[in-house]
C-alpha positions as CSV (number, residue, x, y, z in Angstrom):
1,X,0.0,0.0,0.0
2,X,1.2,3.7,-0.7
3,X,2.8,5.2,2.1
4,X,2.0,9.1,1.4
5,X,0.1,11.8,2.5
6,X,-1.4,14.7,0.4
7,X,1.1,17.9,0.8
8,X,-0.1,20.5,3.3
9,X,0.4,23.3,0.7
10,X,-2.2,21.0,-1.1
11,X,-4.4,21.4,1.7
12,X,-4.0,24.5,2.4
13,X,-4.8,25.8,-1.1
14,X,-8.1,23.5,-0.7
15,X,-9.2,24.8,2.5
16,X,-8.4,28.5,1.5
17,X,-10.7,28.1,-1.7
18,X,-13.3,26.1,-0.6
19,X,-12.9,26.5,3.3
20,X,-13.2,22.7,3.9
21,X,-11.1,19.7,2.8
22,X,-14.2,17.3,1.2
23,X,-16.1,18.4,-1.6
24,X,-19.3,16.5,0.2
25,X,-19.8,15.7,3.9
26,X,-22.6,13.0,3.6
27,X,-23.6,10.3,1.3
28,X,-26.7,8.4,1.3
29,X,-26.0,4.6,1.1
30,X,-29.2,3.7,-1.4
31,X,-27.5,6.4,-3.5
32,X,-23.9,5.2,-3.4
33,X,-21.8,2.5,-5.5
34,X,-18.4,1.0,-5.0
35,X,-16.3,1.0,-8.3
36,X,-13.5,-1.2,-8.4
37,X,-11.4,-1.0,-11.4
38,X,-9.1,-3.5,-13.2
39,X,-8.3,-5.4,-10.1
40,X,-8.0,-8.8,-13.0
41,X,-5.0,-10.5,-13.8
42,X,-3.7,-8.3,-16.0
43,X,-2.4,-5.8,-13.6
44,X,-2.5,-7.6,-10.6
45,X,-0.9,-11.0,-11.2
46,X,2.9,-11.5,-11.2
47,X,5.0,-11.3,-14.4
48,X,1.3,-10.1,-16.2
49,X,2.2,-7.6,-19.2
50,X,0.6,-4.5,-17.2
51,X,1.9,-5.7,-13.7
52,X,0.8,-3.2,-11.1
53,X,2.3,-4.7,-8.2
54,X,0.8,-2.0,-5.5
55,X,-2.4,-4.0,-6.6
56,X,-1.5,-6.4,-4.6
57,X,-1.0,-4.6,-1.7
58,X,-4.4,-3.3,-1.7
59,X,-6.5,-6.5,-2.0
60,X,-6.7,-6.4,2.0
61,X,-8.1,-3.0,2.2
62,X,-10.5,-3.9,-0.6
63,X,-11.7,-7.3,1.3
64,X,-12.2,-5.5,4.5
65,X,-14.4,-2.5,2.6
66,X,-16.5,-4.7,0.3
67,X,-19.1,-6.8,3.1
68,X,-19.8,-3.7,4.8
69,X,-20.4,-1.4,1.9
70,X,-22.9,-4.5,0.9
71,X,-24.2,-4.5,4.5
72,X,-25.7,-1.0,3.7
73,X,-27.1,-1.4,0.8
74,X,-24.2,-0.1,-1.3
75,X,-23.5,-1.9,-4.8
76,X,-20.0,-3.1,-5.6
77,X,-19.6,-2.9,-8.9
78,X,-16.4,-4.7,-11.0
79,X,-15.4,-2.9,-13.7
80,X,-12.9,-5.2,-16.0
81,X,-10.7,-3.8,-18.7
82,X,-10.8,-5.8,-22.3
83,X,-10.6,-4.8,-26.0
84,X,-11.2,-7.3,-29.0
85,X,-9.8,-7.9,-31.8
86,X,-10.9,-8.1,-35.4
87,X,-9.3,-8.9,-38.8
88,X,-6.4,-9.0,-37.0
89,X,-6.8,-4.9,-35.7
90,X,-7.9,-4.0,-32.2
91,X,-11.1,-1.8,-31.1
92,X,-8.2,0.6,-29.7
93,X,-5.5,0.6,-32.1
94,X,-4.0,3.9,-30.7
95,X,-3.4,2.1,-27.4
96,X,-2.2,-0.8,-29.1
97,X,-0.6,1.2,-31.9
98,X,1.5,3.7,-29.6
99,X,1.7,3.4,-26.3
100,X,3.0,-0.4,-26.2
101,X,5.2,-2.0,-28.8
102,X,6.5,-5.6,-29.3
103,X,7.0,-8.4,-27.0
104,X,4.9,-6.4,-24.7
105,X,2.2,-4.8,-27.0
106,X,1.5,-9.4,-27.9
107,X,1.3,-9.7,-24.4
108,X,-1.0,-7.4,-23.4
109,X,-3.6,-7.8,-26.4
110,X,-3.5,-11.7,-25.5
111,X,-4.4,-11.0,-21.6
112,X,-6.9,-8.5,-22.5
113,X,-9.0,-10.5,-24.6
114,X,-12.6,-10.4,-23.3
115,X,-12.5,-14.1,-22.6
116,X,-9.6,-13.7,-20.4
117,X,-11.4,-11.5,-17.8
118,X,-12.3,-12.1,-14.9
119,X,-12.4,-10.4,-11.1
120,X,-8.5,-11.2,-9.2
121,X,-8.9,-14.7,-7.7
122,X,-7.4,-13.2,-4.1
123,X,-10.3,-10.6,-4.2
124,X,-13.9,-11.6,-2.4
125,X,-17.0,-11.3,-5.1
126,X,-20.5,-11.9,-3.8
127,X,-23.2,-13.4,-6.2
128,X,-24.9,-9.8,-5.8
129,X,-21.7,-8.0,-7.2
130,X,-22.4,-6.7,-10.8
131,X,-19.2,-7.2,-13.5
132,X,-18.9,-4.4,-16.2
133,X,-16.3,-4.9,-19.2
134,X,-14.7,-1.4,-20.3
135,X,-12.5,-0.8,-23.7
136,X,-10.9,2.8,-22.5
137,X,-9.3,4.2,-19.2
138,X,-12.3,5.9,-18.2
139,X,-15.4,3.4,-17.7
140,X,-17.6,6.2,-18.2
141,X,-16.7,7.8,-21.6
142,X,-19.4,7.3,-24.6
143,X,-18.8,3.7,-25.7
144,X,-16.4,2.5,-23.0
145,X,-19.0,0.9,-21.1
146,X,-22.7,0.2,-19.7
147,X,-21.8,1.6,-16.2
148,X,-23.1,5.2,-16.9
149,X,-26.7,3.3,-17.9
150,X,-26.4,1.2,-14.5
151,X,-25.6,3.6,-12.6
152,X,-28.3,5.7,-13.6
153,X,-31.1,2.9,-13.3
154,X,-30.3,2.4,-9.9
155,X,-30.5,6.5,-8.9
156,X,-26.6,6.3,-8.0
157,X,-25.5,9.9,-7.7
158,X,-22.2,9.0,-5.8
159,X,-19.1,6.8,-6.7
160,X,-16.7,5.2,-4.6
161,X,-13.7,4.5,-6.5
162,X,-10.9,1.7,-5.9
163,X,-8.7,-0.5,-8.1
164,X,-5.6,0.1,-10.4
165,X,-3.6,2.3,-11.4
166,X,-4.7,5.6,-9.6
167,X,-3.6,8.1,-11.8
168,X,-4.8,6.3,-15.2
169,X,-8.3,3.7,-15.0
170,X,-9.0,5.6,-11.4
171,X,-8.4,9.0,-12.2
172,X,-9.7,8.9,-15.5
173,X,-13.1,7.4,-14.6
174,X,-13.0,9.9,-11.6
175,X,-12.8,12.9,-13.6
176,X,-16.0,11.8,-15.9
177,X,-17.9,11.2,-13.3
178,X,-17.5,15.0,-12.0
179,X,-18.4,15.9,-15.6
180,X,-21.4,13.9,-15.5
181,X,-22.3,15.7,-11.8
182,X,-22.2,12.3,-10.2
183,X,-20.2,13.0,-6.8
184,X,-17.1,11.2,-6.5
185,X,-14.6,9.8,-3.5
186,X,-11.5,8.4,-4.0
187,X,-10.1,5.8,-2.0
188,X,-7.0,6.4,-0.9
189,X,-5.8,3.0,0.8
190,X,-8.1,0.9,-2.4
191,X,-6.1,2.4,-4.9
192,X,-2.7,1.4,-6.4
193,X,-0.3,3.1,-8.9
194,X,3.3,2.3,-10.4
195,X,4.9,4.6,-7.8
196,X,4.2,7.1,-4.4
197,X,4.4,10.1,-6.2
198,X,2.4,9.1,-8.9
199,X,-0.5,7.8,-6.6
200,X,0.0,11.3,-4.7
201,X,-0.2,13.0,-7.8
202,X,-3.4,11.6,-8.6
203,X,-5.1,12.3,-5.0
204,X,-4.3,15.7,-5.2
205,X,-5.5,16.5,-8.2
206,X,-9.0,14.9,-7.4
207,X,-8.8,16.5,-4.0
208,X,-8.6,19.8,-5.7
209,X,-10.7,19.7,-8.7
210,X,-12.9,16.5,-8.9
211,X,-14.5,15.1,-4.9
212,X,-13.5,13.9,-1.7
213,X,-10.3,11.7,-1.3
214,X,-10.6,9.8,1.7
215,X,-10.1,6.1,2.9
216,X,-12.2,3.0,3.1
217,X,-13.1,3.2,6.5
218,X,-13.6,7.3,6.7
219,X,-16.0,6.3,3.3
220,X,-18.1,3.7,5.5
221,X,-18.1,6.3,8.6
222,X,-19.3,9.0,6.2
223,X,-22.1,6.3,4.8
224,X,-23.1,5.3,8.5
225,X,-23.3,9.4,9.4
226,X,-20.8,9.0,11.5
């Protein structure tokens, strides 16, 4: 798990703008989903072409979070990353295309076929858990997923976020949903990046700009009114 803390000049410029730290002080459990994203093996298992190994460290803090958001009513919601492949080209050749190449680009198409999903075997899934399959960082851009539709049948207006990697799936899917005026709170200690300062980085720009950062339990004391 990252060992960091948001800067104080962070907070400071927060609290001087706003005049508190948390975009929102309550949520409303019926209202609320957990998102977990791209805890699969792909960036979680050892030696996997998009190895996150913080991932890892956070399966715990996930575990601990998921029965109690469920004992509240509160969805948890998997979203898994996948892309397909047809004719031999990929539904996101510019990932594919430029940001890997080779040995590594082979790998990662082959463990992000949509057959090859599935939730992290060391992570705990109930049978009332729903499963989403994005093709994009964000889960909640046009085309990317069904989450936007699910989230608005059930009257969700608030996302808990968790999963891999902070600044990228996380952040990105964070962001959107503050476009979309859905309220958002990240979860610090159910997130994991490459590095510290790039799991910092990410906090503090949603602290500033996009909802609450806080952690699991603060999230379940803030659902309970406490």
């Amino acid at each position: 798990m990252h060992n960091i803390q948001i800067r104080q000049e962070i907070i400071d410029r927060v609290l001087a703008r706003r005049g508190r730290l948390n975009f929102f002080e309550t949520m409303t459990p019926s209202k609320t989903a957990l998102v977990v994203i791209d805890m699969q093996n792909t960036f979680c298992a050892k030696g996997s072409p998009a190895e996150v190994a913080s991932s890892r460290d956070i399966v715990p803090s996930i575990n601990a979070l998921t029965p109690q958001l469920r004992a509240l009513g509160v969805p948890v919601i998997w979203v898994l990353h996948a892309n397909t492949q047809h004719a031999g080209r990929s539904d996101w050749d510019l990932f594919y295309n430029y940001v890997v190449a080779g040995e590594v680009r082979d790998r990662t198409l082959v463990s992000n076929a949509p057959e090859n999903q599935a939730v992290y075997s060391e992570l705990d899934v109930d049978d009332s858990d729903i499963v989403i399959v994005k093709n994009r960082y964000s889960a909640l851009i046009p085309g990317s997923s069904s989450l936007e539709r699910v989230l608005r049948s059930m009257g969700i207006d608030t996302l808990l976020i968790a999963g891999t990697k902070t600044n990228i799936c996380c952040e990105s899917t964070a962001r959107d949903a503050m476009m979309m005026d859905i309220k958002v709170a990240m979860l610090s200690d159910c997130c994991g990046a490459l590095s510290d300062e790039e799991h910092r980085a990410a906090l503090e720009n949603i602290i500033q700009q996009f909802g609450n950062v806080m952690t699991g339990e603060e999230a379940v004391g803030m659902l309970k009114g406490s």
